[in-house]
N, C-alpha and C positions, 0 to 999 in steps of 0.2 A: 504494500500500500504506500500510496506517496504520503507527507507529511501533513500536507494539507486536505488531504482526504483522511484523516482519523479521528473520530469521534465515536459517543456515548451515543447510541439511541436510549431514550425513553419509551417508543411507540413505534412503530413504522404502521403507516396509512394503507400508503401505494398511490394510484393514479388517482385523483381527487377533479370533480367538476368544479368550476372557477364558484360557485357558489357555498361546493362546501370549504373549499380552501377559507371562503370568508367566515366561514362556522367556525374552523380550524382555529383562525385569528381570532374569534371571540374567545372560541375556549381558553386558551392560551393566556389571554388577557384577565383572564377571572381568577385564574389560578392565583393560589398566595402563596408558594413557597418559602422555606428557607434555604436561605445559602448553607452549604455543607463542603466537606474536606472530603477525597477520597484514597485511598492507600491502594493504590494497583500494586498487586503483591504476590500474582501467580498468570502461568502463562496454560491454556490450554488448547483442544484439540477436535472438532467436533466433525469425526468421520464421514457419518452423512451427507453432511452439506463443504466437508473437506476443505473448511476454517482452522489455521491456527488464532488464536485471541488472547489478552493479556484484559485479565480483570480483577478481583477483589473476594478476598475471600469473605467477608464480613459488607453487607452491604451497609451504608450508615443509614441511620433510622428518617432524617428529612429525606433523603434519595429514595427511601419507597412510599413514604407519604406523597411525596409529589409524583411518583409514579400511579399508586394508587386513585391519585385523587384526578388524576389525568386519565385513567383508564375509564372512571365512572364516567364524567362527563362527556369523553368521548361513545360509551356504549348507551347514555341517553341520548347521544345525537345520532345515534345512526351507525354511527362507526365498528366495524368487526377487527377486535385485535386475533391475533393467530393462535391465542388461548396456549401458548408455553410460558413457565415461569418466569419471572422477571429474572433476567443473568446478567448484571451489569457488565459490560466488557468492550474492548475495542476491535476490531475485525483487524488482525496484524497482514493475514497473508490467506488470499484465496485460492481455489483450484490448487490448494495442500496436498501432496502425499506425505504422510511424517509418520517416523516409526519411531524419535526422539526426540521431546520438545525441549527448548534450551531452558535454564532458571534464570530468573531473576535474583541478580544476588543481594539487589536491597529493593524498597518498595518505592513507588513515583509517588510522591504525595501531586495533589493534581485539587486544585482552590476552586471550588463550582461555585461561580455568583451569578450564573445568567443561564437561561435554555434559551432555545433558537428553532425556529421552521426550518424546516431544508430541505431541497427540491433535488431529487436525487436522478441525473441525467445521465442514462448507461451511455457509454461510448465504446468504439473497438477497443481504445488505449485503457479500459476501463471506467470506472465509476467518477463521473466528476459531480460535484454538490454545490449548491446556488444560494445563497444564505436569503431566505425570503424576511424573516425579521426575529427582532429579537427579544427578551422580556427578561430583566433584573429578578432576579431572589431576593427577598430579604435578609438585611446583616440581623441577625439576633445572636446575641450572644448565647455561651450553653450554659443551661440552666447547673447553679453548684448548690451544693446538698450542703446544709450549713448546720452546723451539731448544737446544738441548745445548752446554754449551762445547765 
């Protein structure tokens, strides 16, 4: 994968009519997230579809609230997600044969303050992605657990 094509899906749609794309934008805009940290801390291999990936062994907890909370609202509008678990991960390397994946020998901490639309245009030279727009997380700080005298 080139550099500029690696990212987190939350959702993948697929081909959208210029209408629901603007459903797409409202959802998106409703959403209230928080900003969250992620630790990519392991690399894997998914035969099937003959992906190597580098994702997180521990998903953080705003990362599937917002996942979650994007899935409702997408399935009250209409939308069908492909009904597999949420795997948070980056797509490293397509059309894979691997019989040994490499380690990561420390973790990418990786700062999530914004999700983004993106319009995903196959090409021969592969996958190129179109940034349709984009929407802020909230900075909240994380909740500490304070001991009582």
């Amino acid at each position: 994968m080139r550099r500029d094509t690696l990212h987190m899906t939350l959702a993948f749609i697929g081909a959208v009519s210029p209408g629901q794309l603007a459903v797409l934008r409202e959802i998106a805009g409703i959403l209230a997230g928080a900003a969250f940290d992620l630790q990519v801390d392991r690399v894997g291999y998914w035969p099937h579809k003959r992906i190597v990936w580098a994702g997180c062994s521990r998903v953080p907890s705003r990362q599937r609230r917002l996942f979650d909370a994007l899935a409702v609202q997408l399935a009250e509008a209409g939308f069908v997600l492909d009904g597999h678990p949420f795997v948070p991960h980056v797509t490293l390397v397509r059309n894979a044969h691997c019989n040994k994946l490499p380690e990561l020998t420390q973790p990418i901490h990786w700062s999530v303050r914004e999700f983004v639309l993106v319009e995903s245009l196959l090409q021969s030279s592969g996958a190129r992605y179109r940034l349709l727009d984009r929407w802020p997380l909230q900075s909240v700080p994380d909740k500490k657990i304070s001991k009582g005298c």
